[in-house]
ZATOR-883731 format. One record per residue: y, z, x of N, C-alpha, C, CB in turn. Coordinates in steps of 0.02 Angstrom, whole numbers, plus 32768, in hexadecimal, padded with zeros to 4 digits. Each point is the difference from the previous one (the first is absolute). Glycine has a CB too. Layout:
N
YZXYZXYZXYZX;...
***
This chain:
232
1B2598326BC780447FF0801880037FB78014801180778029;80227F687FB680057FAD7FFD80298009805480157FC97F53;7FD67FD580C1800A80058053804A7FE47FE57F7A7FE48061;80B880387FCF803B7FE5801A80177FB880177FF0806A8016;80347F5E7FD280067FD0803280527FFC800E7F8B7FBD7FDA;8089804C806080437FF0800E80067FB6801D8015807E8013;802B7F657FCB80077FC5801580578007801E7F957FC27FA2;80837FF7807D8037800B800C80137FB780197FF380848013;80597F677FD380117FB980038051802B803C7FC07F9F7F59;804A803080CE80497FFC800F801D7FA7800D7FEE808C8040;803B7F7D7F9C802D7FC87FFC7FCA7FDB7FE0805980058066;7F8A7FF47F747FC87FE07FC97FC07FEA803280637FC47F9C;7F8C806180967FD57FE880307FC1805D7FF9807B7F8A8066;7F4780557F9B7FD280277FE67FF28028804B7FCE7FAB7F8C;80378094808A7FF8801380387FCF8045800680737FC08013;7F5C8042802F7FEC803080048000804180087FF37FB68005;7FFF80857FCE802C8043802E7FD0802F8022806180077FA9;7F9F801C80807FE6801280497FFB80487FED80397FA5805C;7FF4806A7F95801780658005801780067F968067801380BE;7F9280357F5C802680247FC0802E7FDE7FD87FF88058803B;800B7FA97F8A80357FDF7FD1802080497FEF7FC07F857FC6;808A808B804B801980387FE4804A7FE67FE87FB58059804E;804C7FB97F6980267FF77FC8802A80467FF97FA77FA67FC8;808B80508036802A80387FFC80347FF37FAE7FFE800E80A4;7FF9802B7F2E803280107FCD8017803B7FE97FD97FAE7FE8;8069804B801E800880587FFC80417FE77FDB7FC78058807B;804A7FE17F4280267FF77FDA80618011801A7F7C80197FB1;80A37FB0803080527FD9802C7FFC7FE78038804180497FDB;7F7D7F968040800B7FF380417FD27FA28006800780AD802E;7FF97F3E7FFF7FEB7FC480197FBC80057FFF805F7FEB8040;7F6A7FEF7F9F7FCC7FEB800A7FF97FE3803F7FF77FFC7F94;7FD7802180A37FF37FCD802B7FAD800E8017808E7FF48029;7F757FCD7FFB7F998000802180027FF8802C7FC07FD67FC4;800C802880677FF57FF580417FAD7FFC80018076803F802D;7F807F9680107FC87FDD80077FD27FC88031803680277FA7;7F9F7FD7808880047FDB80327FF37FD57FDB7FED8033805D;800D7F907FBF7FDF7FA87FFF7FEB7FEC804880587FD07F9E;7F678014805D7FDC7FE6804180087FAA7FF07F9880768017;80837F5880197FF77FD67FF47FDC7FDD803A805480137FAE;7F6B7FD5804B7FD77FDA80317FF87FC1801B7FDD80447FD7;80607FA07FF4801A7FC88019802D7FEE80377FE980017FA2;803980248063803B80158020803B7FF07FE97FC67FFE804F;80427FE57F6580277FC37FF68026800C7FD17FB87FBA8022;8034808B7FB8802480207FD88069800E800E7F6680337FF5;80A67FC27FD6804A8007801B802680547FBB800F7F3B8034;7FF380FD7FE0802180307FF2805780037FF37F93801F803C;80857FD57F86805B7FFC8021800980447FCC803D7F5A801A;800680C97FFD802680287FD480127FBD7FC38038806B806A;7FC87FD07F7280167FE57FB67FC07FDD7FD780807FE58032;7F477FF77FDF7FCF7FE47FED7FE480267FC17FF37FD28075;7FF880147F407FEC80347FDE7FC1800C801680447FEB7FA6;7FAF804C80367FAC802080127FF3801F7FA6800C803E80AE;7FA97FA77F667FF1801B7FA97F9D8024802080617F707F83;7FA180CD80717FC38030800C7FF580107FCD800C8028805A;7FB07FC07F897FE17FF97FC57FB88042800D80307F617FE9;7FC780C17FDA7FB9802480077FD37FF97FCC8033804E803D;7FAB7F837FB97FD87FE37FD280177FD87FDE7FD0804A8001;805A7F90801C80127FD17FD98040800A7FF77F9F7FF27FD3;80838050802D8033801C7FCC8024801780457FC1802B7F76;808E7FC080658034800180457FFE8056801780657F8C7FCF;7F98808A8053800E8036802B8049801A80137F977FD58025;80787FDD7FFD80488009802D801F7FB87FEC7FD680528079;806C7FA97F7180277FBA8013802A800780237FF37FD37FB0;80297FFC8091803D802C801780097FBD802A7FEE809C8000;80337F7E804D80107FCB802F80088034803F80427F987FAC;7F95803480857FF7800B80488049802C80167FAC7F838015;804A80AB8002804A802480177FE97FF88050802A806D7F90;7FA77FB4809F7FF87FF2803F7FBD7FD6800C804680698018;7FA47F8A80147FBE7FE48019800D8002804A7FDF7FAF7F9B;7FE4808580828003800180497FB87FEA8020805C80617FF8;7F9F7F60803A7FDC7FDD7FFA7FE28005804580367FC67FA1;7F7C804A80807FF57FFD80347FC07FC37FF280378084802C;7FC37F68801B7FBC7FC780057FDB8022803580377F847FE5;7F9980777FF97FB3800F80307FCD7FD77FFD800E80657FF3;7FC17F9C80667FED7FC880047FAE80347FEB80697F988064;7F7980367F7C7FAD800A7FF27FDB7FFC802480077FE27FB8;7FB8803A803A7FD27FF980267FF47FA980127FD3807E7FCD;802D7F6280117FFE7F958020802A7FFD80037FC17FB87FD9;807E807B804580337FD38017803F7FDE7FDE7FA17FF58033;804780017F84803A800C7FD38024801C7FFF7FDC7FEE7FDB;80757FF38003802F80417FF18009800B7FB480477FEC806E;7FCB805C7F9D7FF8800F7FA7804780347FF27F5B80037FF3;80A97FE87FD3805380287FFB7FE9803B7FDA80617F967FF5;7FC080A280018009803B7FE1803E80127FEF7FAB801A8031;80677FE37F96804D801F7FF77FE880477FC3805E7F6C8011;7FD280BE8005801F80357FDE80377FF67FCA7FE280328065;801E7FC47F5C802C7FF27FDF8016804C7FCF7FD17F73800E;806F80737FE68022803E7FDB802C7FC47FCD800E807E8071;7FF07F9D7F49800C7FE67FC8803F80297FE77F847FD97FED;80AE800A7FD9803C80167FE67FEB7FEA7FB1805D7FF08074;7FB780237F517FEA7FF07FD580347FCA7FE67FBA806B7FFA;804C7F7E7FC380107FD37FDD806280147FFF7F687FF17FB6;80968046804B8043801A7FEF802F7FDD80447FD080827FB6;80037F61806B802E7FCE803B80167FD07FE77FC780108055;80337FD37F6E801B7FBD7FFB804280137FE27F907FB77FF2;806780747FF5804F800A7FD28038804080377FAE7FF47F5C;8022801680E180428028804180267FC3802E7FA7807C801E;80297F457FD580197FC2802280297FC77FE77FA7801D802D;8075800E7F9C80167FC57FD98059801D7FF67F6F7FD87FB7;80CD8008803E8037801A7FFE80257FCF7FC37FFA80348087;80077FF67F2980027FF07FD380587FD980087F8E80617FCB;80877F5E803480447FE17FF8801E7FEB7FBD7FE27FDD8068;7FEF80167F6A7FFF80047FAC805780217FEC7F5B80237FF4;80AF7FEF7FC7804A801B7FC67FDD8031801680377FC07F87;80098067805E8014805280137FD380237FB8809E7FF38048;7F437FD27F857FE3801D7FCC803E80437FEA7F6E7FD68031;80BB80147FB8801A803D7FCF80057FFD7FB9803A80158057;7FB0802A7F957FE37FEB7FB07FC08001800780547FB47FD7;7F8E804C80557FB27FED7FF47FE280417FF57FF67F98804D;7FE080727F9B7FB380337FF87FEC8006805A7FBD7FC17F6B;8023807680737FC97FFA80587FD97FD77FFE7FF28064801E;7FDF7FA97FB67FC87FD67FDE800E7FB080207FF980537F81;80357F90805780227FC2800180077FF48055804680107F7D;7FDC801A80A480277FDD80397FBB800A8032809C80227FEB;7F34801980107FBA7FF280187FDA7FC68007800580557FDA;7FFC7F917FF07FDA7FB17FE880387FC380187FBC80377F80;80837FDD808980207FCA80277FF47FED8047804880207FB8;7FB88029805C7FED8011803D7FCD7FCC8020801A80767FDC;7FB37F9B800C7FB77FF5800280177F9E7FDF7FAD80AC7FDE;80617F587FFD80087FAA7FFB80267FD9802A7FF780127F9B;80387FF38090802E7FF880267FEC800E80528046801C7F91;7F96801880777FEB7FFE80457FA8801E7FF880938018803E;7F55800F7FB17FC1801880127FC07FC27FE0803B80937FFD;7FE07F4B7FCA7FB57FE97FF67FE87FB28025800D80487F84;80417FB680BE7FD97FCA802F7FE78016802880377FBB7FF7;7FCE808C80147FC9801680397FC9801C7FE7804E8015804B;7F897FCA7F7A7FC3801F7FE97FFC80367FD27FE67FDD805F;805780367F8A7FFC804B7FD880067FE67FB3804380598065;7F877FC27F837FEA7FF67FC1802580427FD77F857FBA8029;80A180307FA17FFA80397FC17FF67FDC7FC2804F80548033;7F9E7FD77F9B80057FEE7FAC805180047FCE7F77803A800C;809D7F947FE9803980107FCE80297FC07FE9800A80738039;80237F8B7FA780227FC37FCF8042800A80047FAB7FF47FAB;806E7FF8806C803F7FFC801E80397FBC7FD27FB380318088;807A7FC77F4E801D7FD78003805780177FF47F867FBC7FE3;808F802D8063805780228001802E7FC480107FE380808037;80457F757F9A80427FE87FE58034801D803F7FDD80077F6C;80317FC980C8803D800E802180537FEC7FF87F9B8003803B;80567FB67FB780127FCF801E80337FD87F9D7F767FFB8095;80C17FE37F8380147FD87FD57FD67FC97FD38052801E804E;7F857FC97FE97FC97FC97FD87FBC802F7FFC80327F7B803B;7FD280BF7FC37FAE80237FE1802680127FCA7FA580398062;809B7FDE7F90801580087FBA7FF97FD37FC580408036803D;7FE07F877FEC80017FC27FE07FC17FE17FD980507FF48057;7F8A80257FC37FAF7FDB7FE67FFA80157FAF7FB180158086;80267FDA7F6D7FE07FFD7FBC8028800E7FC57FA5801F8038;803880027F9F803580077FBA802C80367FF57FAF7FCD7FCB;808D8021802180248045800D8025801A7FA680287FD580A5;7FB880697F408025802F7FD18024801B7FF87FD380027FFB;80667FE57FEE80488034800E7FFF8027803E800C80167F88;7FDF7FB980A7801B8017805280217FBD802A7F928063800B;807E7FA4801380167FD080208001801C805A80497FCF7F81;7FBA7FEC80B67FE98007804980607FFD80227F597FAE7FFC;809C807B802A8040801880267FEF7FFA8035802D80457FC3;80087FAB80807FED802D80427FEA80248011802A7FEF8006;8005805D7FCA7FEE804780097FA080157FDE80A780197FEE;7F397FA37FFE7FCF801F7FCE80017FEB7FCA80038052802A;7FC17FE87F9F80017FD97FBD803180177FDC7F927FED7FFC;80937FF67FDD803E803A7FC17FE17FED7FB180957FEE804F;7F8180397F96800D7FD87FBC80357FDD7FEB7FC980457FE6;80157F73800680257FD47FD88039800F7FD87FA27FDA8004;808C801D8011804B7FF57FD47FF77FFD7FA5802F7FAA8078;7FEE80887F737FFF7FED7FB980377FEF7FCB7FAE803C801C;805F7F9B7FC5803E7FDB7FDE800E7FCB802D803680617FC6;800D7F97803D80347FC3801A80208024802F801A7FBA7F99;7FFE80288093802A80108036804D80057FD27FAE7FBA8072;808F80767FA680337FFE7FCE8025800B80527FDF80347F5D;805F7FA9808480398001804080457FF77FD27FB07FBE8072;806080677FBB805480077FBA803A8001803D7FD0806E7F7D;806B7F5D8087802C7FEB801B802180027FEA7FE17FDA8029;805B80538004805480217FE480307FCC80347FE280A67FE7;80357F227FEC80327FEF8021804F7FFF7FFB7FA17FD7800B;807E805C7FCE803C7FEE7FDE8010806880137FE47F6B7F84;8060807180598025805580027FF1800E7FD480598007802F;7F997FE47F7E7FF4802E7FD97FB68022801E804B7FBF7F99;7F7D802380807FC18016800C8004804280217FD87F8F8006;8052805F8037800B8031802E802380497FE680057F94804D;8017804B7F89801D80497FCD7FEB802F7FDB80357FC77FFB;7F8B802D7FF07FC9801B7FD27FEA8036801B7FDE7F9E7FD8;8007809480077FDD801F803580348039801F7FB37F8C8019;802B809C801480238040802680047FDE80497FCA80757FB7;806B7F84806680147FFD8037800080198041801E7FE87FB5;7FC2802A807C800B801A80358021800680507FBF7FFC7FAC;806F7FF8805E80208005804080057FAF7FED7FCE80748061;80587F727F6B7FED7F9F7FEC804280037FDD7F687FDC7FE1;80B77FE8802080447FF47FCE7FDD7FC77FF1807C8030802E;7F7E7FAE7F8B7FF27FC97FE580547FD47FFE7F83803E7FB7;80797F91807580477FF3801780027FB17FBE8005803B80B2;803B7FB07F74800A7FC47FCD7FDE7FCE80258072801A7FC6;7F8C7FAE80097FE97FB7803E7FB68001800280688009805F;7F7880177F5B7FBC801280227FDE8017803D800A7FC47FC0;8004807580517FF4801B803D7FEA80348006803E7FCE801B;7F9E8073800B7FEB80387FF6801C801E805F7F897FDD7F82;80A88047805E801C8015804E8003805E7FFC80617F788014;7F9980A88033800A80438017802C80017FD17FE680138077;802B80437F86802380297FF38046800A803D7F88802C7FB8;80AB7FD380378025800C803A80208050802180137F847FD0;7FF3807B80617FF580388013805A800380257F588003800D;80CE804D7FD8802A800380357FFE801480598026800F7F8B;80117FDC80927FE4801E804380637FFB80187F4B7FC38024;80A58085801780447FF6801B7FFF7FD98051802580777FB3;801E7F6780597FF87FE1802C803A800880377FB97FC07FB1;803E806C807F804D8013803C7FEA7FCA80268020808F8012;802D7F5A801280147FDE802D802A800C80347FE67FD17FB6;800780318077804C8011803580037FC780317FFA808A8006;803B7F83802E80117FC680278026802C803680067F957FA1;7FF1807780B3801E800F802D801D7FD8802C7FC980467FE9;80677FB4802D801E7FDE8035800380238040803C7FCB7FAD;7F94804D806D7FFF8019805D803C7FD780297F6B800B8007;809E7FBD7FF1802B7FD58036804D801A7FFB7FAF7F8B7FF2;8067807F7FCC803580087FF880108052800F7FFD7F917FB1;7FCE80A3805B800D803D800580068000804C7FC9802E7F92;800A7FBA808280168003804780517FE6801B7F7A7FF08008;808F7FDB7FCF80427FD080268034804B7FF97FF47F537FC9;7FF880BE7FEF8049803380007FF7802E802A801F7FF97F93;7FB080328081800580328032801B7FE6803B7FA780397FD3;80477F90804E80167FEE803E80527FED7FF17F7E7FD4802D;80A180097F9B804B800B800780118057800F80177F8B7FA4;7FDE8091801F801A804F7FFD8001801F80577FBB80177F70;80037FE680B97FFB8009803680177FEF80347FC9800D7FD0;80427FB3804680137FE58030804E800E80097F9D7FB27FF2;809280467FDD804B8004801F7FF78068801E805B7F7F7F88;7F8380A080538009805D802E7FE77FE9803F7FDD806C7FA1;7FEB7F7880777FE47FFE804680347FCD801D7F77801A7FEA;80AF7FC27FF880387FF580348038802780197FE57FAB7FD5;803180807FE5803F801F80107FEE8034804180327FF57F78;7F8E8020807A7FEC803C80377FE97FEA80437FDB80427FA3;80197F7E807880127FE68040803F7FF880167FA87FD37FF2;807980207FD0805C8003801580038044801680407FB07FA0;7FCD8083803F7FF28047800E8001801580477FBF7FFC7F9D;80157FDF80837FC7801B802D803B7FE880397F667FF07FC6;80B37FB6803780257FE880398049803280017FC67F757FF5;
***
């Protein structure tokens, strides 16, 4: 039985480990480790987030990043102080829970495709490596480039190139306007192209209020006199 060597870097710094190395993987879930470090220097510095790489013969074990470190100092037999931390590890899948993709809405895209954007756009400055070949045409001037075959570069994208002559045909006269089936259109004189006309009925009235009143108050007023005469 070949001997074991465990090694272990955090934050690219070569460190000693004290206790148990326990590696945890269990299938849909988070890789994580845990593990002491003795440092006899005292000088060692532990942070969240720091990577950690636990190697076993050479050959990676664990890659990940510092999630806790709980750190006590004890003094030695001469009197020295010596640190001990307890560390607990998160795996790699942290770099891409810390990241908040601001990139196109990618529509139209593949998975495939908008994966590798992904990853080009935010994950491969934080260290995340993948394999693949990527080349995507967004843009007015990525259309524009190189040689183009009965296509031609748009705003909207690539189209195909126009084929023949452009043709434009201009009606300016009444006979022009006359040709042809007509719709809700009178081809008028004077060269012109006017509506259809339409009948419509149109009432009018007119009241005079002022004058209805004046007459009631004549009709009225001479009876309410005669009947105070009456009365004397």
């Amino acid at each position: 039985m070949s001997d074991v060597t465990l090694t272990c870097t955090v934050g690219g710094v070569s460190v000693a480990l004290y206790s148990k190395v326990q590696v945890s993987e269990r299938a849909n879930q988070r890789t994580t480790a845990s593990f002491g470090i003795v440092d006899t220097t005292n000088a060692l510095t532990i942070a969240q987030n720091m990577k950690v790489i636990l190697q076993e013969n050479g050959v990676n074990k664990f890659v990940g990043y510092v999630d806790t470190a709980d750190r006590q100092v004890i003094v030695s037999s001469n009197g020295s102080l010596i640190s001990i931390y307890d560390v607990s590890c998160k795996d790699t899948q942290y770099l891409s829970d810390k990241m908040t993709y601001t990139g196109d809405e990618l529509a139209g895209v593949t998975s495939g495709d908008a994966v590798a954007l992904i990853h080009q756009n935010a994950l491969a400055s934080q260290g995340v490596t993948a394999n693949y070949q990527i080349d995507r045409d967004a843009d007015l001037t990525a259309w524009t480039a190189g040689t183009h075959t009965n296509t031609q570069a748009t705003a909207d994208g690539l189209t195909l190139a126009n084929a023949g002559s452009t043709f434009v045909k201009t009606e300016t006269s009444t006979a022009d306007f006359a040709a042809g089936t007509l719709d809700g259109t009178l081809a008028a004189y004077n060269n012109n192209l006017q509506l259809n006309g339409t009948n419509a009925i149109k009432l009018q009235g007119t009241a005079n209020a002022i004058h209805l009143w004046q007459s009631h108050r004549l009709k009225w007023r001479p009876s309410h006199i005669r009947h105070l005469d009456k009365r004397r």
